[in-house]
C-alpha positions in Angstrom: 94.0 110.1 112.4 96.4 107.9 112.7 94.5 107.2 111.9 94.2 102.0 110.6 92.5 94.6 106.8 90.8 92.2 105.0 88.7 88.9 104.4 89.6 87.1 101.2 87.5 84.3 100.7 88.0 81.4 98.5 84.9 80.1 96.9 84.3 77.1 95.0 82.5 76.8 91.3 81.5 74.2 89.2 83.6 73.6 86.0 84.1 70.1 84.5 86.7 67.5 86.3 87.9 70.1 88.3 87.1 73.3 90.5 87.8 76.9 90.1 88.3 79.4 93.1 88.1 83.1 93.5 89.2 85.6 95.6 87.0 88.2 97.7 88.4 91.3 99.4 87.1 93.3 101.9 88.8 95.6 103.9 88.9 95.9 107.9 90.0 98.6 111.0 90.9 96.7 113.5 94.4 95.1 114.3 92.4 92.2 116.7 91.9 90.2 113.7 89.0 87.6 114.4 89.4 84.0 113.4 93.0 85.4 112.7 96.2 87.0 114.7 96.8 89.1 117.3 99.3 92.3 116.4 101.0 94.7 118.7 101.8 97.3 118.8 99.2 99.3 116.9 102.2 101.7 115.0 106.1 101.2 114.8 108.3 104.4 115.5 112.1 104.4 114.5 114.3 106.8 114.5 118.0 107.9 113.6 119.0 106.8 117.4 117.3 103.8 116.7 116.9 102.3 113.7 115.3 98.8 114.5 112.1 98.2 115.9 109.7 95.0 116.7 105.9 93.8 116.6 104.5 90.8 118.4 102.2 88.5 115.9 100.1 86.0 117.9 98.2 83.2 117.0 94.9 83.0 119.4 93.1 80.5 117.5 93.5 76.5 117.7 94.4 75.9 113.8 98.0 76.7 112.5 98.3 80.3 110.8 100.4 81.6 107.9 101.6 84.7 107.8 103.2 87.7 105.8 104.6 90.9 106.2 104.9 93.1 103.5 104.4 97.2 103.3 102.7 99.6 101.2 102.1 103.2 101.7 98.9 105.1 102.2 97.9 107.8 104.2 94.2 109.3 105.4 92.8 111.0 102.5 89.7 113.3 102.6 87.1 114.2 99.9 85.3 117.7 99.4 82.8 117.4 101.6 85.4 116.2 104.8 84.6 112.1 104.5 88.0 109.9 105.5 89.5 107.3 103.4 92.2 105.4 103.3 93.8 103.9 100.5 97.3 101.2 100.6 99.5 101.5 97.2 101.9 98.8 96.8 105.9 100.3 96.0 104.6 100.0 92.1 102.6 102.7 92.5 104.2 105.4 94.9 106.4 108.0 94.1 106.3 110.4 97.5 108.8 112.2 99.1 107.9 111.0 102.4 107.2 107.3 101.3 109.5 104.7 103.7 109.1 101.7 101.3 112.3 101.3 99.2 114.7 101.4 102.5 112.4 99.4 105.5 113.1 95.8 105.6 110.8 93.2 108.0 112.3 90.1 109.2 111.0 87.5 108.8 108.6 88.2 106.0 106.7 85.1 106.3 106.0 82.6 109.0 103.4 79.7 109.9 102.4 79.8 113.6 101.2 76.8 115.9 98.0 77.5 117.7 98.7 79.7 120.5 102.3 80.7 119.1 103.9 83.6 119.1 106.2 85.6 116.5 108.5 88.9 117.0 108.9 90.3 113.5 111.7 92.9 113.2 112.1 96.0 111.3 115.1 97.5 110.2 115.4 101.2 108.3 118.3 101.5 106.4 117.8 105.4 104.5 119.6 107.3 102.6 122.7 109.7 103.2 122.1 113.1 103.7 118.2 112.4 104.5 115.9 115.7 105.2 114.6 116.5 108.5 111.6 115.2 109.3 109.0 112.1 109.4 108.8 109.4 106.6 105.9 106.6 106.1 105.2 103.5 105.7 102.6 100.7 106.4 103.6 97.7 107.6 100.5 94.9 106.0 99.9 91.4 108.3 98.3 88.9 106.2 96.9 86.2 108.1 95.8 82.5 106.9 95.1 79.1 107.8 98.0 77.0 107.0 97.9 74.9 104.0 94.0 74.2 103.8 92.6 71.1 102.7 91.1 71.9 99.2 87.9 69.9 98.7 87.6 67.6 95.2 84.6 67.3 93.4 83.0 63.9 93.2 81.7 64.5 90.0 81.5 66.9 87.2 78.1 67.7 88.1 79.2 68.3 91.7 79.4 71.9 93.5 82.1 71.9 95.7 82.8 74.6 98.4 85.8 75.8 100.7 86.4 78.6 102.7 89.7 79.9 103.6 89.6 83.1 105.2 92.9 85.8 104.4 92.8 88.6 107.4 94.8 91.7 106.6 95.9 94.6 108.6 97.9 97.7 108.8 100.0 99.5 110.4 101.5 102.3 110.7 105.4 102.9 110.4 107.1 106.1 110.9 110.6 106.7 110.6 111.9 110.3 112.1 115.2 111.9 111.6 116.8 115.3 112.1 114.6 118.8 113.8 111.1 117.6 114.0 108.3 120.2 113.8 104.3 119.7 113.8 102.4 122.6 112.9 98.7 122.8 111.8 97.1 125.8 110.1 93.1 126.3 109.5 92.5 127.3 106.3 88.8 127.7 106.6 86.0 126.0 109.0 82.3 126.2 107.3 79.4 125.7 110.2 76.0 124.2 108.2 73.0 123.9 109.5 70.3 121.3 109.1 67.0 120.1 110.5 68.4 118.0 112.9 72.3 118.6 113.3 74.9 121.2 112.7 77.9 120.1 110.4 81.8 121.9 110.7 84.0 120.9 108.0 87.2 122.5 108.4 89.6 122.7 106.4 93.5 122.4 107.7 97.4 121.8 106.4 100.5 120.3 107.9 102.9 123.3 108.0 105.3 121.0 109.6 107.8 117.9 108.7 105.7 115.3 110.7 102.5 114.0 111.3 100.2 116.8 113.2 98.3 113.8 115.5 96.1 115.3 118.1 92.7 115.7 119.4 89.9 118.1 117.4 87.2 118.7 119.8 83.8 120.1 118.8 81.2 121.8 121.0 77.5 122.9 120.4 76.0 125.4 122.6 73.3 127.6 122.8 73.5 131.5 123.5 73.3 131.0 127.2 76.1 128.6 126.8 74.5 125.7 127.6 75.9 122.8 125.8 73.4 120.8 123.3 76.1 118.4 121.9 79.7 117.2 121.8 81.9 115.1 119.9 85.8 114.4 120.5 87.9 113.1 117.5 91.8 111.7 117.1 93.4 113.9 114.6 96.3 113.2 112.5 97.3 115.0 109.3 99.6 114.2 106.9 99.1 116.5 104.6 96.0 119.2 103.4 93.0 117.3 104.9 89.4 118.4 105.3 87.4 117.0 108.1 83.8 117.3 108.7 82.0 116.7 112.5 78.6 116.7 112.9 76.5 117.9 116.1 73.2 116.5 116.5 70.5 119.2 117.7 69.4 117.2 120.8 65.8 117.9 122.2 65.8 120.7 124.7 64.5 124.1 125.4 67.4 125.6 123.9 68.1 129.4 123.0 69.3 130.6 120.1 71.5 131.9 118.1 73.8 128.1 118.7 77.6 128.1 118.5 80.3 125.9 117.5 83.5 125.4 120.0 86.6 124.2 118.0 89.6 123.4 119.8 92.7 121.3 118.5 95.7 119.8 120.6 98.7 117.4 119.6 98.8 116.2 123.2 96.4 114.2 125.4 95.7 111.1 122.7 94.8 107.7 125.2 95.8 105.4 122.2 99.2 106.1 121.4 102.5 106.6 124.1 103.4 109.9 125.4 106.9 109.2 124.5 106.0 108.9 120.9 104.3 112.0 120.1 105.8 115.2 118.8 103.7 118.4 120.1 102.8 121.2 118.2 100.9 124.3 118.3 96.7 124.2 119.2 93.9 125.7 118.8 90.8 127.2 119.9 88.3 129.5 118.4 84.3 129.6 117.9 81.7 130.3 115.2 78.4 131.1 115.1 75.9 129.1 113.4 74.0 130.8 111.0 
C-alpha cells in the first residue's frame, strides 16, 4: 500500500500595533495538489545500476509558487484492529535499518516557479560500502507555496486583520534497491467476523523478504451455492508485520447460507505503478468460512 500532504494556513490575530500569525496543518493523499503543483511521478526507484533519478514539479496555477524538497521516512503502519496510517519522521527521529535519509540528496532543494512553469528536481543516492541486499526507503516531501505573499497591516490596534497563504505538502515514495532482491509474504492468521450488516477479514501478514511485498489482496463474499454477495479489491504493500482489515457488506438478496470469504493475494497485476518496477513474489489463495 504503497501505499501516499498538507494545508497550512496562516491566520491573522489581533495584538496591539502589530499582527500575529499561526500555522494550521492538515494532512492530504493525493500528489495533484489543488491551488498548488503538479508532481510526477507518483514514487522514485533507483538502484545500484542507476543511482540518479528525476521528478517533474509543475506549476498549474496563474500565481508564482515556492517550493521545497526535503525527505523524511515513514512507512504504512496498522493498529490492532487492521486500520492504515501513515506517519512522516523527520532524520531526527529515525533510526531504521532500511531508512534512505542520511545518503539521498535532491537537487535543487528549493525553487520558485512562474505560473505554468516547470521544474525537474534530481535525486542522487550515494550509500554506503558493503550495503546489504535488499530495498531501502525514503520519502521524498514537496512543499508548495505562493511566492512571497503580501502580508496585510493592520490599520489600527483595534483592527482584525486576515491572510491566507496556503502551504500544500506531499509525499512520495523513494526506494532505493541493491543486491538479490526477494518479496515474500506470509499469513500469520486471517479472523472472518460477522456483523448485522457486513462480514469483516483482518488478516494478519509479514514481509519474509528484503523488499516491499506490493500487490493486490482481493476479497470475495459468497454464499454456499457460490453465488457472490460482495467484493472488494485492494493495493497491498508491506513493509513490514501489517494487519489489514476488509470489510464485505451483506448486500440484499436471497442468499443461502453458511457465506464464505475468498482471499487471494498477488505482487503482480497493480494498474498504478510500472511493470518494470515491481519485484514479484509468491501469492495466495485460500477460503474461510464465516461463522
Amino acid at each position: 500500500m504503497d501505499s501516499k500532504g498538507s494545508f497550512l494556513g496562516r491566520i491573522g490575530k489581533p495584538v496591539r500595533r502589530a499582527t500575529a500569525f499561526f500555522l494550521v496543518l492538515l494532512f492530504l493523499t493525493s500528489i495533484n495538489l489543488t491551488a498548488g503543483v503538479l508532481v510526477a511521478p507518483t514514487s522514485i526507484i533507483l538502484s545500484e545500476h542507476d543511482r540518479t533519478g528525476r521528478m517533474t514539479v509543475q506549476n498549474p496555477t496563474d500565481m508564482p509558487k515556492e517550493v521545497s524538497i526535503s525527505f523524511g521516512f515513514g512507512l504504512p503502519e496498522s493498529d490492532s484492529l487492521g486500520n492504515v496510517t501513515l506517519r512522516i519522521h523527520d532524520s531526527t527521529e529515525i533510526d531504521h535499518p532500511r531508512s534512505a535519509l542520511n545518503w539521498i540528496r535532491a537537487f535543487p532543494r528549493k525553487v520558485v516557479l512562474a505560473p505554468g512553469a516547470t521544474q525537474v528536481v534530481r535525486f542522487v543516492a550515494r550509500p554506503p560500502k558493503d550495503l546489504p541486499d535488499g530495498e531501502y526507503w525514503a520519502r521524498i516531501i514537496v512543499k508548495s507555496q505562493e511566492s512571497q505573499p503580501d502580508i496585510p497591516s493592520a490599520a489600527s490596534a483595534e483592527q482584525i486583520t486576515t491572510r491566507l497563504n496556503m502551504i500544500m505538502q506531499t509525499a512520495i515514495v523513494l526506494k532505493y534497491r541493491t543486491g538479490n532482491l526477494i518479496a515474500k509474504l506470509d499469513i500469520k492468521d486471517t479472523r472472518v467476523e460477522e456483523t448485522d450488516s457486513l462480514v469483516a477479514v483482518t488478516i494478519d501478514m509479514v514481509n519474509l523478504g528484503n523488499v516491499s511485498y506490493v500487490g493486490i489482496l482481493k476479497c470475495r463474499l459468497i454464499d454456499a451455492n457460490k453465488q457472490e454477495i460482495s467484493h472488494r479489491t485492494i493495493n497491498l504493500a508491506v513493509y513490514e508485520d501489517f494487519k489489514r482489515r476488509v470489510d464485505l457488506p451483506i448486500t440484499a438478496g436471497t442468499f443461502r447460507r453458511p457465506f464464505e470469504v475468498e482471499v487471494s493475494i498477488e505482487s503482480g497485476g497493480r494498474k498504478d505503478i510500472p511493470e518494470e518496477e515491481l519485484i514479484h513474489g509468491n501469492s495466495f489463495e485460500y477460503s474461510m468460512m464465516v461463522q
